[in-house]
C-alpha positions in Angstrom: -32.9 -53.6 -5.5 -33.0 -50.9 -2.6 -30.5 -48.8 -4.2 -32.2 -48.8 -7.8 -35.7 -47.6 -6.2 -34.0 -45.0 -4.1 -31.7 -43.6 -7.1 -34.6 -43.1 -9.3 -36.7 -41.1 -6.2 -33.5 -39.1 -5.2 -33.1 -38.0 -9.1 -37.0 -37.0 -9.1 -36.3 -35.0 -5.6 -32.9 -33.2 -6.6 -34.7 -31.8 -10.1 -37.4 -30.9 -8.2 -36.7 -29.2 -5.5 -33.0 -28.3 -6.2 -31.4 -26.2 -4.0 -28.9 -23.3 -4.9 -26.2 -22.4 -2.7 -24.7 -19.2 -3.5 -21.3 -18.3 -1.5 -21.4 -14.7 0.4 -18.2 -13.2 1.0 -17.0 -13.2 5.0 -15.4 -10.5 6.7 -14.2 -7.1 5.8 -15.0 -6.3 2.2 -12.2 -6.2 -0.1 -12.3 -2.7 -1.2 -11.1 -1.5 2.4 -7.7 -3.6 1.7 -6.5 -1.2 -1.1 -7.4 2.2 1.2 -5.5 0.7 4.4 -2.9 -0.3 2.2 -2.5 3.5 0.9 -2.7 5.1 4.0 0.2 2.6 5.6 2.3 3.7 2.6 1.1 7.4 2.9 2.5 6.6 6.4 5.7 5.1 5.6 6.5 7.7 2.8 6.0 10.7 5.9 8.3 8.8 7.5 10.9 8.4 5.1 10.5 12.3 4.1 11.0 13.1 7.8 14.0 10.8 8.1 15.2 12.7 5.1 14.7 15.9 6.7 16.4 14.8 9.7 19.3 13.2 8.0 20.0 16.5 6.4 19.8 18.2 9.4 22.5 16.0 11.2 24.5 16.4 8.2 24.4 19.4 7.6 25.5 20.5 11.6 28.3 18.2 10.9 29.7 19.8 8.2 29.2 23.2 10.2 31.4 21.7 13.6 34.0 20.2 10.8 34.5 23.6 9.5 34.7 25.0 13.2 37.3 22.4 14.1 39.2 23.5 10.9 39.5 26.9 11.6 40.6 26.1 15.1 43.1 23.6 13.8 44.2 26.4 11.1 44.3 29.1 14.0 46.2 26.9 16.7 48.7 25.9 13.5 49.2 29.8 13.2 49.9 30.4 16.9 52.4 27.7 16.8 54.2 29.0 13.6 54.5 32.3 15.2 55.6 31.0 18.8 57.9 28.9 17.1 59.5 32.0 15.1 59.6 33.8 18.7 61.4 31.1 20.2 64.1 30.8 17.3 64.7 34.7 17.5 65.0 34.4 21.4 67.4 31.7 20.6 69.4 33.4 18.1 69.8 36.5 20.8 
């Protein structure tokens, strides 16, 4: 009998003085996210361009000390041709 008295006077209470609960957001706002998230990739992107830049640098004074060793290889095959003709002649005399 308890519970019918006291379901009819909580219905009265909750119409009456209802209460609204409204949920507010915690922390950083949500537009932040999106501006941190475009400077980390302005970030990554420099650092991929200066990778770039620095890959081409590497490669490119490689290809300069391959074409030094080349000529030197060319030059040393020269030196040898001729020393080798100038041994055949001292030979031949």
């Amino acid at each position: 009998m308890s519970n019918i008295i006291k379901s009819t006077y909580t219905n009265k209470l909750s119409d009456e003085n209802a209460k609204h609960i409204q949920v507010i957001p915690f922390g950083f706002p949500i537009q932040d996210e999106p501006a941190e998230e475009h400077l980390q990739q302005e970030n990554a992107q420099h650092v991929i361009e200066q990778a770039h830049s620095e890959a081409e640098i590497i490669k490119a004074e490689a290809d300069a000390y391959r074409k030094r060793a080349q000529n030197e290889v060319e030059r040393l095959k020269k030196q040898w041709e001729e020393e080798k003709v100038l041994l055949f002649q001292q030979e031949q005399k």
